[in-house]
KOLKELUM-303613 format. One record per residue: residue number from 1; x, y, z negated of N, C-alpha, C, CB in turn. Coordinates in Angstrom, 2 decimals. Glycine has a CB too. Layout:
<NUM <X Y Z> <X Y Z> <X Y Z> <X Y Z>>
...
end
This chain:
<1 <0.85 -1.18 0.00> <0.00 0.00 0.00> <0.89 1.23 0.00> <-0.96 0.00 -1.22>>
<2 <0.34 1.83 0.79> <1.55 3.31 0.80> <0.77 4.70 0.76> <2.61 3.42 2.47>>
<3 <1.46 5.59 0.27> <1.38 7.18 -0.33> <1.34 8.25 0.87> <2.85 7.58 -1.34>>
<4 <0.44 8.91 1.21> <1.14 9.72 1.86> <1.20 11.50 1.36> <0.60 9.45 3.20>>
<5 <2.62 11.12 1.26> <2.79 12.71 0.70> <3.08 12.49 -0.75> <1.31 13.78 0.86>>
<6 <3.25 13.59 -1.56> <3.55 13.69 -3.20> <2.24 13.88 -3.89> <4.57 15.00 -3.65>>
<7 <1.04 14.00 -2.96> <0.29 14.57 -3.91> <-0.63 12.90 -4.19> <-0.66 16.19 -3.26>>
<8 <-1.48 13.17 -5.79> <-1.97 11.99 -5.95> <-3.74 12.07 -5.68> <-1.47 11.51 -7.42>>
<9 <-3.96 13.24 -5.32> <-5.06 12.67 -4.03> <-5.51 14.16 -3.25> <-6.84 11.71 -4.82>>
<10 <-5.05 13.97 -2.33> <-4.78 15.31 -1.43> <-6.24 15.02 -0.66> <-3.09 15.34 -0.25>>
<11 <-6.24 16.50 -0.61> <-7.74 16.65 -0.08> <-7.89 15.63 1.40> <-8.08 18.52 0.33>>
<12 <-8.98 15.73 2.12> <-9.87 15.06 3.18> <-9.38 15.45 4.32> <-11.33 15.36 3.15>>
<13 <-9.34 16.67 4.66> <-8.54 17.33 5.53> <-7.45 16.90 5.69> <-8.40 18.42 5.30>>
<14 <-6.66 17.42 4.82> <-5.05 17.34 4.91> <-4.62 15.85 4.83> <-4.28 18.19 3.63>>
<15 <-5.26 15.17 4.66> <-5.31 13.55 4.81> <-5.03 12.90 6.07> <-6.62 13.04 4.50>>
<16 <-6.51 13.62 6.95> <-6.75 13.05 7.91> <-5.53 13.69 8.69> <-8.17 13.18 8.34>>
<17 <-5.14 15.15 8.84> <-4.39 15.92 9.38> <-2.73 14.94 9.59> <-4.46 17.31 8.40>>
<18 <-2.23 14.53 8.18> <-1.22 13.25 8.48> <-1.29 12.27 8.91> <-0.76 12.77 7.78>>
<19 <-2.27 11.53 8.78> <-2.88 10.42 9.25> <-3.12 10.16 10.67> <-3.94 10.38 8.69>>
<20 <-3.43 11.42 11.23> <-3.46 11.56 12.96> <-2.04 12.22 13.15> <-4.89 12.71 13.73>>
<21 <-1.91 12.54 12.88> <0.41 12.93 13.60> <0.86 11.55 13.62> <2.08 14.06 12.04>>
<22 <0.51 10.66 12.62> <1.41 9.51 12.64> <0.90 8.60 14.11> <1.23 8.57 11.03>>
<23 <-0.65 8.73 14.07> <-1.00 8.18 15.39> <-0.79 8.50 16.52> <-1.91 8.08 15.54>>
<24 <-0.38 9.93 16.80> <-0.11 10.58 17.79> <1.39 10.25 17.93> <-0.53 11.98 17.65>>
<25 <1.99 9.30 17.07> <3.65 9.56 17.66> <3.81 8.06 18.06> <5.09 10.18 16.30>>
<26 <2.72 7.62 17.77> <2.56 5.77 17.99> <2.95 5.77 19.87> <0.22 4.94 17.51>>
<27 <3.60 4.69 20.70> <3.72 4.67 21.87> <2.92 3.47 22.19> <5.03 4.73 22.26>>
<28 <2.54 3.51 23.68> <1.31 2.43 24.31> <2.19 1.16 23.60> <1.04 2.32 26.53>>
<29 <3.27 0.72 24.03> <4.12 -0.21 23.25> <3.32 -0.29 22.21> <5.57 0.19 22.89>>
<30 <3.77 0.10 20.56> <3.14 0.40 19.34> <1.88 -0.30 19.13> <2.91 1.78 19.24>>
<31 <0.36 0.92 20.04> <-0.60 0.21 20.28> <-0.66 -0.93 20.61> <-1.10 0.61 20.85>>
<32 <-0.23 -1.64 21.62> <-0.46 -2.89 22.24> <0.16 -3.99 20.84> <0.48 -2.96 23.96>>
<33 <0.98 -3.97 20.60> <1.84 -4.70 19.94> <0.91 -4.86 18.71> <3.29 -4.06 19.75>>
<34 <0.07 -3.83 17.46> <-0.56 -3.70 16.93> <-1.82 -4.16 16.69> <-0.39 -3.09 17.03>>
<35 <-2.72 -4.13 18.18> <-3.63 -4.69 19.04> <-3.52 -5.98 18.87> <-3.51 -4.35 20.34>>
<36 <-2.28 -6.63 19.27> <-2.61 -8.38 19.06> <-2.36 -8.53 18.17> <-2.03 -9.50 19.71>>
<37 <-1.67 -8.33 16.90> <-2.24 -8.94 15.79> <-2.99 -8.57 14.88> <-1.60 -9.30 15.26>>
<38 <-3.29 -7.42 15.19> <-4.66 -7.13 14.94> <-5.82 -8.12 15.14> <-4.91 -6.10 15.68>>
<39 <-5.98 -8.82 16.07> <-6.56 -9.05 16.79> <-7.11 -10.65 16.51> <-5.89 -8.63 17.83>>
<40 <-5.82 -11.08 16.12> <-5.46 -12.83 15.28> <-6.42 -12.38 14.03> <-3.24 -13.33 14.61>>
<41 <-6.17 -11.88 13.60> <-6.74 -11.71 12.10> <-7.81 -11.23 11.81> <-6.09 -11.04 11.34>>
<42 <-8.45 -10.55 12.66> <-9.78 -10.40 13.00> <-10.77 -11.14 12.92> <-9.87 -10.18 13.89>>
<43 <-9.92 -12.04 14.24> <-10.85 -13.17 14.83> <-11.23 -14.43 14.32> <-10.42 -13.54 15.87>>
<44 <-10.18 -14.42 12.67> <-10.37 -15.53 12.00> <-11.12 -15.20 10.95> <-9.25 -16.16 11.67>>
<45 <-11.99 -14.06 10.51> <-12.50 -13.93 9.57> <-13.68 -14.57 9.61> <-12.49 -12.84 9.28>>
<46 <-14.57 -15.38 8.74> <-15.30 -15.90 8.17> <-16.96 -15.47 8.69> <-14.83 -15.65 6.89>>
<47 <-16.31 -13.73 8.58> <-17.64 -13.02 9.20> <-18.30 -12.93 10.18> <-17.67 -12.13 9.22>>
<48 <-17.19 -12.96 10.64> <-17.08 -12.86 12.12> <-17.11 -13.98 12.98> <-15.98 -12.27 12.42>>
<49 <-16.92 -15.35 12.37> <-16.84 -16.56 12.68> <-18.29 -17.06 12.85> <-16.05 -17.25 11.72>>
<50 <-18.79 -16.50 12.28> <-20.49 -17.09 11.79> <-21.55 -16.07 12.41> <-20.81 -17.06 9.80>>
<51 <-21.00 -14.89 12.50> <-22.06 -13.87 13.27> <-22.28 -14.16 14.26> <-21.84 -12.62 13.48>>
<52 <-23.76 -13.78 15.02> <-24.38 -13.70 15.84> <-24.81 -12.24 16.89> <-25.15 -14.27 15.24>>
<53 <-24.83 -11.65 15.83> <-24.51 -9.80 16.83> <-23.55 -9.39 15.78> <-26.22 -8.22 17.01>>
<54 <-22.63 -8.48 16.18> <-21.69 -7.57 16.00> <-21.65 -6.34 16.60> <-20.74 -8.06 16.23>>
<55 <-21.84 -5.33 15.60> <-21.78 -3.78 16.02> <-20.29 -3.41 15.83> <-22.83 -2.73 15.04>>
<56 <-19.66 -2.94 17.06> <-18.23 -2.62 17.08> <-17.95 -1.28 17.72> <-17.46 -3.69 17.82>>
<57 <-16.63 -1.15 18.60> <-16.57 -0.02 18.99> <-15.37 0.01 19.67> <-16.74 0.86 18.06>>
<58 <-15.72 0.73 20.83> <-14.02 0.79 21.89> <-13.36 1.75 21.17> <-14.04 1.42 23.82>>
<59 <-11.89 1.20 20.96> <-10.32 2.03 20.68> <-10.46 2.54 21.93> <-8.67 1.11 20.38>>
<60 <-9.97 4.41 21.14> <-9.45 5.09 22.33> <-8.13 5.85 21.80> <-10.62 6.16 22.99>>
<61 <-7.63 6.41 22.51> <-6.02 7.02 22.14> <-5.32 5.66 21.38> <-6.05 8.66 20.81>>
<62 <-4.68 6.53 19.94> <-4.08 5.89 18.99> <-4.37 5.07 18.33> <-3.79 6.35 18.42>>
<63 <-5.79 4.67 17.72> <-6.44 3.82 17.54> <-6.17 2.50 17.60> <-7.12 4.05 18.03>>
<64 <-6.18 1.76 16.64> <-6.10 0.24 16.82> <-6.75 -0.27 17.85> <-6.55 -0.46 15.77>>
<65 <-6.35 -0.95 18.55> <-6.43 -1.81 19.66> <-8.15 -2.49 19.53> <-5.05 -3.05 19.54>>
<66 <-9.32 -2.26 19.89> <-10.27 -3.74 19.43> <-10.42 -4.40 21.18> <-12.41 -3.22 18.47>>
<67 <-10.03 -4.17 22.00> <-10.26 -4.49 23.40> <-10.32 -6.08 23.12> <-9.00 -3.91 24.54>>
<68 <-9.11 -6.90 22.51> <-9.36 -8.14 22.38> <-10.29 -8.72 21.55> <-8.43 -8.59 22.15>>
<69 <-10.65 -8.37 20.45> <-11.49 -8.52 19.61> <-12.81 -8.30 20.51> <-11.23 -7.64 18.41>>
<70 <-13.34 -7.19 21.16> <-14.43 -7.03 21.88> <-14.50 -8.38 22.72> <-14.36 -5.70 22.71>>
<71 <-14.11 -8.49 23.87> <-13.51 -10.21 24.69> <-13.93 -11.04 23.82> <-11.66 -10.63 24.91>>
<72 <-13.59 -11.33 23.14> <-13.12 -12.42 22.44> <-14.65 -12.94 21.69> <-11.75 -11.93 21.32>>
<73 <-14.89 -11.99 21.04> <-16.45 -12.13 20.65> <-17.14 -12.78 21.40> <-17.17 -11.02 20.53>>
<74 <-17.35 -11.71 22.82> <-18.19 -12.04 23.50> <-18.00 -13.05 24.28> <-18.51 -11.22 23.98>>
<75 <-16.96 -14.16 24.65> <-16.73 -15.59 25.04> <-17.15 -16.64 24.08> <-15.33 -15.80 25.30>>
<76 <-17.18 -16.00 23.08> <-17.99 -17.31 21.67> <-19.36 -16.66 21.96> <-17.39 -17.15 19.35>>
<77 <-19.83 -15.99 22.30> <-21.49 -16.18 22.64> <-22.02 -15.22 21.51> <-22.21 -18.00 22.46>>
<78 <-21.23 -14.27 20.81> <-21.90 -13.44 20.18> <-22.54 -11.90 20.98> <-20.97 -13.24 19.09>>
<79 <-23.17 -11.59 20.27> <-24.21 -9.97 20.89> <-22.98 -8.79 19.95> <-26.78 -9.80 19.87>>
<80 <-22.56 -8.23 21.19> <-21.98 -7.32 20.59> <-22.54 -5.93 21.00> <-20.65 -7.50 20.80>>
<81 <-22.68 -5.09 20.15> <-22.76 -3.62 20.04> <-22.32 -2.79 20.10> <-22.95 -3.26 19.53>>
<82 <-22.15 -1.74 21.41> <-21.33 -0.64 20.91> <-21.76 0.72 21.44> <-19.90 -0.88 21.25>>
<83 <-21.00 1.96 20.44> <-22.19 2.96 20.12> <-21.75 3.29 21.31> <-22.34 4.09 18.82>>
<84 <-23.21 4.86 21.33> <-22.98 6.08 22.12> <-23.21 7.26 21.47> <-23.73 6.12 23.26>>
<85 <-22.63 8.17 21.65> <-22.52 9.38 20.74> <-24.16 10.40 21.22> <-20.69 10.36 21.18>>
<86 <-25.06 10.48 20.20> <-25.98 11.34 20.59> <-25.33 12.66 20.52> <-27.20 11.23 19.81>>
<87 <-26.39 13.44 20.70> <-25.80 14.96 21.03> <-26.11 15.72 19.24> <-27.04 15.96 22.72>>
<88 <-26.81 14.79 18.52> <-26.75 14.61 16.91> <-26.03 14.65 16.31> <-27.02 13.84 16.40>>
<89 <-24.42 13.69 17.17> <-23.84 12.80 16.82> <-24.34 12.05 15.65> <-22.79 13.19 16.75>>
<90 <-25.77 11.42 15.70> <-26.15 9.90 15.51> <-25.74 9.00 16.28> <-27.36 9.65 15.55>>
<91 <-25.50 7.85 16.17> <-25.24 6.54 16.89> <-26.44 5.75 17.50> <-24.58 5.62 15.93>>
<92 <-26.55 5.76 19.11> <-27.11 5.07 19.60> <-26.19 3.70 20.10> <-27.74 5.84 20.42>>
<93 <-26.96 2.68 20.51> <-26.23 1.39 20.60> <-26.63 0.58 21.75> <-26.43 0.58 19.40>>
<94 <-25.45 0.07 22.78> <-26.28 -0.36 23.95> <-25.17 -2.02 24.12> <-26.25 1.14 25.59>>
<95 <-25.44 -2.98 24.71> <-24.71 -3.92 24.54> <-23.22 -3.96 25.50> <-25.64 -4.99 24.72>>
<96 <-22.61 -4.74 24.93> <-21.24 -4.94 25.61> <-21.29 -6.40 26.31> <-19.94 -4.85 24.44>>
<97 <-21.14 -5.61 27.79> <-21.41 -6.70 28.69> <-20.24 -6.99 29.72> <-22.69 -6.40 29.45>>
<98 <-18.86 -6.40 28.95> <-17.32 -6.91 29.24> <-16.98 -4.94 29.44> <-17.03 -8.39 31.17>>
<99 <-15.80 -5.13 30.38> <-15.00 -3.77 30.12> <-15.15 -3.13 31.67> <-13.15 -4.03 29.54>>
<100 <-16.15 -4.05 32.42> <-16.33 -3.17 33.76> <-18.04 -2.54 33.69> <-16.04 -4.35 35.37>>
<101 <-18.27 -3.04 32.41> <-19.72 -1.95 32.25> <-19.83 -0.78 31.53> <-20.84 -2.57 31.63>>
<102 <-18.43 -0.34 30.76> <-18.00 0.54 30.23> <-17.78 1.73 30.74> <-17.24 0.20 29.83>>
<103 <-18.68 3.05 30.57> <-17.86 4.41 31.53> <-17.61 4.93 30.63> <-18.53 5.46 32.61>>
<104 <-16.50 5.93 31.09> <-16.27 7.18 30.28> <-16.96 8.25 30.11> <-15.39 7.65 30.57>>
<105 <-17.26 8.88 29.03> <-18.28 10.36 28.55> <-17.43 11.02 27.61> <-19.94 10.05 27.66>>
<106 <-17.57 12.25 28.36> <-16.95 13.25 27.59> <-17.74 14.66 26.84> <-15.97 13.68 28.55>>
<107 <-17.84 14.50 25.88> <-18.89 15.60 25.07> <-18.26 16.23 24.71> <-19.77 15.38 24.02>>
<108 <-18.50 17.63 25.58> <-17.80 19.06 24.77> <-16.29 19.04 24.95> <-18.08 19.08 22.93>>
<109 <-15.34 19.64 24.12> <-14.30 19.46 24.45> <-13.77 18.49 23.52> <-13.70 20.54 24.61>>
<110 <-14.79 17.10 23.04> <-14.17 16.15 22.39> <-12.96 15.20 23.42> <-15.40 15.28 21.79>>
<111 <-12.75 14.09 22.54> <-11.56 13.33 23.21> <-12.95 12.35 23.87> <-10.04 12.43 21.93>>
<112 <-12.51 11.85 25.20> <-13.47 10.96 26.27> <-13.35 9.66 25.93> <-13.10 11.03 27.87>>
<113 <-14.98 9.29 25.43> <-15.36 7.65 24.74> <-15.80 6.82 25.61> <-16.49 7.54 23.63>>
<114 <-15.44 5.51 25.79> <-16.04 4.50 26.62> <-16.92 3.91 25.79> <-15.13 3.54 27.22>>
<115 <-18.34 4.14 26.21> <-19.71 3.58 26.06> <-20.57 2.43 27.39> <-20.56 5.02 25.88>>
<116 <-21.19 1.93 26.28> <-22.13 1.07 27.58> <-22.91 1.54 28.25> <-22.93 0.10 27.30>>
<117 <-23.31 0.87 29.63> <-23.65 1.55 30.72> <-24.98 1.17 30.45> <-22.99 1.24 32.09>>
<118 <-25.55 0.01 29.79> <-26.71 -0.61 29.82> <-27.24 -0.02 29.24> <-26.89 -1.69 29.56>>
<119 <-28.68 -0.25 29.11> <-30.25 -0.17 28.39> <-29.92 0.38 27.05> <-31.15 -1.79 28.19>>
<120 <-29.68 1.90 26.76> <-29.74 2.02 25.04> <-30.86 1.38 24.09> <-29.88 3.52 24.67>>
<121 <-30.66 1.05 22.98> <-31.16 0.05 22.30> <-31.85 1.20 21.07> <-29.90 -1.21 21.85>>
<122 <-31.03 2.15 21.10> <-31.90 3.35 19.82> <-31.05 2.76 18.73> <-34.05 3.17 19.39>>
<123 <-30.91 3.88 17.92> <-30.16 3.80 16.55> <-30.29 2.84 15.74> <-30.41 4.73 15.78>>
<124 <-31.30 2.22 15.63> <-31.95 1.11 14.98> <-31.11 -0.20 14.79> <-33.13 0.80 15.75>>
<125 <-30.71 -0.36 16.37> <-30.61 -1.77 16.52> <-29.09 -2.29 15.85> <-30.78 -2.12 18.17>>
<126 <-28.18 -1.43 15.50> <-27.24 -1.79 13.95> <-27.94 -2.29 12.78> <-26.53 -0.45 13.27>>
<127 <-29.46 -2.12 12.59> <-29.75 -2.92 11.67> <-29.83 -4.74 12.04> <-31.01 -2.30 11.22>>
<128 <-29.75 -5.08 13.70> <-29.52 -6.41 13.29> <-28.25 -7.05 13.62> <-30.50 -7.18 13.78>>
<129 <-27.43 -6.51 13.02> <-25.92 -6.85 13.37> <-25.39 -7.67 11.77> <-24.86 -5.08 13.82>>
<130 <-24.89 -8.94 11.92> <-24.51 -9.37 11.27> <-22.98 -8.70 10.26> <-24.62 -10.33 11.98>>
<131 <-21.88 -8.05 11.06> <-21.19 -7.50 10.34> <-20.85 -6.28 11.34> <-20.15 -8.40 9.78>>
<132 <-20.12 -5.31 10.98> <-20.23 -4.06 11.64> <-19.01 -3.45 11.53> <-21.25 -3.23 11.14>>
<133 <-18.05 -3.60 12.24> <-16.43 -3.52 12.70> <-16.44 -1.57 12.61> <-16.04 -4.43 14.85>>
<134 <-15.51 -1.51 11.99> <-16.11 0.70 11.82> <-14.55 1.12 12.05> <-16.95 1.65 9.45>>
<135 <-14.21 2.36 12.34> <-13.28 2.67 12.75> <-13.36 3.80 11.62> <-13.18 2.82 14.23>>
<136 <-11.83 4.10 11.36> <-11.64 4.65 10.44> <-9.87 5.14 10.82> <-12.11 3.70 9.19>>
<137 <-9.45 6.28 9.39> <-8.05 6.41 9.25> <-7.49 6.09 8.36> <-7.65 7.34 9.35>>
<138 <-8.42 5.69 7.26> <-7.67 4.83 6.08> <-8.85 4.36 5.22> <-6.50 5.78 5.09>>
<139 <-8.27 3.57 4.12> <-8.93 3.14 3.28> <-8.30 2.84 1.95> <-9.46 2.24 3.80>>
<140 <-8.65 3.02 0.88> <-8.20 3.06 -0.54> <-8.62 1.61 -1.25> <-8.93 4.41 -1.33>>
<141 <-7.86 1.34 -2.48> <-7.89 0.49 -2.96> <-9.14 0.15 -3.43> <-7.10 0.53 -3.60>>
<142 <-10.57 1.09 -3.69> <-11.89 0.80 -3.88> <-12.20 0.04 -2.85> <-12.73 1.87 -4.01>>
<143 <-11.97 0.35 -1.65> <-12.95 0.33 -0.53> <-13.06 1.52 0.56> <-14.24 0.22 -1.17>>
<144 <-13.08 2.86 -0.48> <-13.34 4.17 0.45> <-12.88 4.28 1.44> <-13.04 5.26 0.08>>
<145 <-13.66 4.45 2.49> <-13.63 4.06 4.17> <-13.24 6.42 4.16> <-16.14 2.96 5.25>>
<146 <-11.89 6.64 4.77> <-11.58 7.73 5.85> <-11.67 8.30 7.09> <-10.91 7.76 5.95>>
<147 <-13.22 8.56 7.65> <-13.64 8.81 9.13> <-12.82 9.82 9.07> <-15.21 9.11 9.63>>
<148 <-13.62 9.98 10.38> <-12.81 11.61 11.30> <-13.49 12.73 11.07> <-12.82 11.67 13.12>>
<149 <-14.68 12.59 10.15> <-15.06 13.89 9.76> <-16.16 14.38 10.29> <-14.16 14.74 9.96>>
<150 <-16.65 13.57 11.51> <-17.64 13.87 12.14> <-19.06 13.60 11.61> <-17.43 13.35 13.18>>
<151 <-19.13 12.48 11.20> <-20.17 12.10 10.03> <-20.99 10.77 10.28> <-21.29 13.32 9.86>>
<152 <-20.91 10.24 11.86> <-21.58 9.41 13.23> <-21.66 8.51 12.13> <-20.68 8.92 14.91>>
<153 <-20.87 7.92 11.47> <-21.01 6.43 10.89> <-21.25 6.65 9.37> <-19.57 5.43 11.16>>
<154 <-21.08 8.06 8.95> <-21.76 7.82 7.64> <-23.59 7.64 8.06> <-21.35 9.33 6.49>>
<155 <-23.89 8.30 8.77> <-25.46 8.15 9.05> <-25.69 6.58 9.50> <-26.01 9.28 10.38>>
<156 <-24.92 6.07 10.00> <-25.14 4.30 10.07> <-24.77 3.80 8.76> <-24.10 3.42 11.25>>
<157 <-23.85 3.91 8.13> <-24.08 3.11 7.22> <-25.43 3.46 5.97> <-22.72 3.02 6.71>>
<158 <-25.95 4.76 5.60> <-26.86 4.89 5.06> <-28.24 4.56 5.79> <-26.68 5.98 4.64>>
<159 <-28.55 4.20 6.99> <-29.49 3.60 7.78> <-29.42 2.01 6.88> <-29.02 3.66 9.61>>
<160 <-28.33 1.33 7.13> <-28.31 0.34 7.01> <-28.91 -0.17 5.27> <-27.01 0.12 7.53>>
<161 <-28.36 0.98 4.52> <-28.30 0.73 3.18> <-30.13 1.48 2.86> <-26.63 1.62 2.34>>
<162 <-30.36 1.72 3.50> <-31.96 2.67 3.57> <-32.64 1.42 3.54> <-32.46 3.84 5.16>>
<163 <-32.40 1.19 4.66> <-33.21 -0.54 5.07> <-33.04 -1.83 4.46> <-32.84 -1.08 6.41>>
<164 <-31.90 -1.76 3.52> <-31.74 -3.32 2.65> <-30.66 -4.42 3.84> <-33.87 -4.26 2.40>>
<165 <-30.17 -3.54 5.03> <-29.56 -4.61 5.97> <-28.34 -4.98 4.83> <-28.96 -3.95 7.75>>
<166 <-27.41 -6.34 5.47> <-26.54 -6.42 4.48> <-25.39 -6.48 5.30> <-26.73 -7.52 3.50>>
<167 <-25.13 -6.07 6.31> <-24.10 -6.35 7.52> <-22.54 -6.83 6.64> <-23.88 -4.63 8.65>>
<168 <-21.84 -7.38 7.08> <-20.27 -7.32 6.68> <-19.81 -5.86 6.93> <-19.28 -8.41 7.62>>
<169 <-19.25 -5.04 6.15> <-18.36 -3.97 6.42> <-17.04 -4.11 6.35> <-18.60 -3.04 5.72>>
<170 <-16.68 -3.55 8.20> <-14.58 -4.16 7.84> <-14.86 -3.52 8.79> <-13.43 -5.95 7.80>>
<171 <-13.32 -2.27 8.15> <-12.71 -1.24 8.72> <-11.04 -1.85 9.74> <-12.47 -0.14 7.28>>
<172 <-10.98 -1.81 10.55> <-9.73 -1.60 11.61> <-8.61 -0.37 11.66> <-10.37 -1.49 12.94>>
<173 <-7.49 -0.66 10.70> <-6.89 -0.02 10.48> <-4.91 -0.48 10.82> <-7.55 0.23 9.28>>
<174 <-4.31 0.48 10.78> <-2.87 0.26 10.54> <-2.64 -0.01 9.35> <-2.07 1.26 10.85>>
<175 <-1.45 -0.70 8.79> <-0.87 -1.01 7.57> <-0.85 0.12 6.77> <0.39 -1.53 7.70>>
<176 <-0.21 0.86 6.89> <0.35 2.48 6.27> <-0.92 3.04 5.91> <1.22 3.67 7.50>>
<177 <-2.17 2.90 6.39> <-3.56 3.95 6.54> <-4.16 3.07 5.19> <-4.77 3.88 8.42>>
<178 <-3.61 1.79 4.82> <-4.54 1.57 3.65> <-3.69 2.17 2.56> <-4.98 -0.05 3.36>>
<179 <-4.34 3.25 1.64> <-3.50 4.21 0.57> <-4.30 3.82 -0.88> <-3.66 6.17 1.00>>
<180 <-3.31 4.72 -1.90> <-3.73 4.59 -3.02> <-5.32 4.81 -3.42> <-2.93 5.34 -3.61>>
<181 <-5.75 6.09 -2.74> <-6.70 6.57 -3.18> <-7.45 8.36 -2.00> <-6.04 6.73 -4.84>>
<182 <-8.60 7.62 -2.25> <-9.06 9.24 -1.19> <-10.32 9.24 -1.94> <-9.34 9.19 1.01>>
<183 <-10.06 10.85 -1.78> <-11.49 11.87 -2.62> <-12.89 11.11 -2.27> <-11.71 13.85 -1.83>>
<184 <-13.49 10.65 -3.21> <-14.81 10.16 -2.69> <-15.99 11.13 -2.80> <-15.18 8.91 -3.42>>
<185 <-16.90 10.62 -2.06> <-18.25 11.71 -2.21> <-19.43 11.17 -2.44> <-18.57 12.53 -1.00>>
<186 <-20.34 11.62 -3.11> <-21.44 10.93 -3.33> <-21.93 10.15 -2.32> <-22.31 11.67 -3.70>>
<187 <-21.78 10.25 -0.61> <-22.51 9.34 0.10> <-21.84 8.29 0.64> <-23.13 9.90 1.00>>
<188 <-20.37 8.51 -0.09> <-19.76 7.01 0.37> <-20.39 5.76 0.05> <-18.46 6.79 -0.20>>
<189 <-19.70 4.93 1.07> <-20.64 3.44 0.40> <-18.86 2.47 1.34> <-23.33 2.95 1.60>>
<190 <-18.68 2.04 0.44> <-17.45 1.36 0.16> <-17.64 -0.07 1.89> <-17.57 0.55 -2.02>>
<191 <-17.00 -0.33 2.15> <-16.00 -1.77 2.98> <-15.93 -2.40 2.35> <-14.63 -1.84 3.47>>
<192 <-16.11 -3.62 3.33> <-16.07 -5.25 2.16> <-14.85 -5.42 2.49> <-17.14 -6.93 2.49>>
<193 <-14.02 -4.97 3.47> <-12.74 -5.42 3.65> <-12.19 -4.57 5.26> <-12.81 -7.28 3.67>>
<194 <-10.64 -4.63 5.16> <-9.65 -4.03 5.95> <-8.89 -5.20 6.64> <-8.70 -3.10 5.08>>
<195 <-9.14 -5.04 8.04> <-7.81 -5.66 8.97> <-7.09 -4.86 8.85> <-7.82 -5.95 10.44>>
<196 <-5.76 -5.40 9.02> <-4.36 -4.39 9.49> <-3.96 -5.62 10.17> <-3.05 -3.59 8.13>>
<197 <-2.77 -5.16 11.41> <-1.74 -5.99 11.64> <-1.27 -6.98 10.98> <-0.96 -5.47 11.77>>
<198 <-0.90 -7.02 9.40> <-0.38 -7.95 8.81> <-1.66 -8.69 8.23> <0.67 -7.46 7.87>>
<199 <-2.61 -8.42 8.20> <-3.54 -9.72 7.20> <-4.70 -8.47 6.62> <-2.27 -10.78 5.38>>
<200 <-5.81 -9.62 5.93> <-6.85 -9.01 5.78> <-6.61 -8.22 3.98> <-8.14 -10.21 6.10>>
<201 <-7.18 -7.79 3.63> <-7.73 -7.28 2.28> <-9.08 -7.09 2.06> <-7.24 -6.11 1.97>>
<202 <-9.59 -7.53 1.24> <-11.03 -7.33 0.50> <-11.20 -6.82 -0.63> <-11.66 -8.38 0.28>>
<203 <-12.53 -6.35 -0.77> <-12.82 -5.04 -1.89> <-13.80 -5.88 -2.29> <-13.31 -3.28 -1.41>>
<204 <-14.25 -5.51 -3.47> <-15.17 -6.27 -4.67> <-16.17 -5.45 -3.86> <-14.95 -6.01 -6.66>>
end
C-alpha cells in the first residue's frame, strides 16, 4: 500500500491531481503490460466466474487496460454492459457486442469515450448486473472508491443501493492507486474489492 505525498489525508482534488500525472507519464508499453495482468486476475475472480450480466466499462487514455477482460467475458457467454454518458452525466447502458460496435463520442471538451452503438437500455438496466467492474483512481484500505469527480457512478451506485440490488463492487486499479486513506463523504458506499496488476484485495 503506498502514500502519496507527506500529507496523511490530502484533500480530493489534490489527490486526484497526483494520481493523474502519474498516469499521464505511464507509456502504451506500461498500459499494455498492466492490461494483461490485470486481466489474469480479473478473470479468475469468483464473481465474475459465476455472473451472468456484468456492467463494465471501456479504458481510455491511462487507464487500466479492461479491453481483455471485456472479450473475455463475453466468449464465456456473459451480458456485458457498458455505459454512455448522458448529457446529466447519468449513466445510460447499452450492450457490448465486441469492439467493432463501439464508436467514439466526444462531449464538450471532455476526453473521447467509446460507447455502444446498440439499443440504449436506460439507466436502470445496472440494476440487473450481477457484479459491476467501476473505474476509479484509487482506493483506501476501507474500501473508499476515488472517481474523477464527475459524479456518473456515484449516481449508479446509489441507484443500485436505492433498489436493494446487491451487484459485486470491484474497482480496476494500478498497484500504487490503492492508498492509506481518502477523505470520505457521506454518499460514499465502499468496494467489495480491488484488482491491481499484482492480485486481488477485498474489503469487509
Amino acid at each position: 500500500m503506498s502514500h502519496l505525498g507527506p500529507r496523511a489525508e490530502p484533500d480530493k482534488r489534490t489527490l486526484r491531481r497526483e494520481l493523474l500525472a502519474v498516469r499521464n507519464r505511464l507509456t502504451a508499453g506500461d498500459v499494455r503490460e498492466s492490461a494483461a495482468a490485470l486481466a489474469v486476475h480479473a478473470l479468475r475472480l469468483p464473481e465474475l466466474a459465476h455472473a451472468r450480466t456484468v456492467a463494465a466499462y471501456v479504458s481510455v487514455g491511462g487507464e487500466p487496460g479492461t479491453a481483455a477482460v471485456l472479450d473475455a467475458l463475453r466468449a464465456r457467454g456473459v451480458r456485458v454492459l457498458l455505459p454512455r454518458l448522458l448529457p446529466d452525466d447519468d449513466l445510460d447502458w447499452g450492450r457490448y457486442d465486441g469492439v467493432d460496435a463501439l464508436v467514439e463520442r466526444r462531449r464538450g471538451g471532455r476526453m473521447a469515450l467509446l460507447e455502444p452503438s446498440g439499443e440504449p437500455l436506460g439507466p436502470a438496466a445496472v440494476l440487473e448486473a450481477d457484479a459491476v467492474l467501476l473505474p476509479g483512481l484509487a482506493v483506501d484500505a476501507r474500501g473508499t472508491r476515488l472517481g474523477r469527480g464527475g459524479g456518473s457512478y456515484d449516481r449508479v451506485l446509489a441507484r443500485l443501493e436505492a433498489t436493494g440490488a446487491g451487484p459485486a463492487l470491484v474497482v480496476l486499479l494500478y498497484d500504487a492507486e490503492v492508498v492509506e486513506r481518502i477523505p470520505g463523504e457521506p454518499h460514499d458506499r465502499p468496494v467489495h474489492a480491488v484488482v491491481t496488476p499484482s492480485g486481488v484485495r477485498r474489503f469487509r
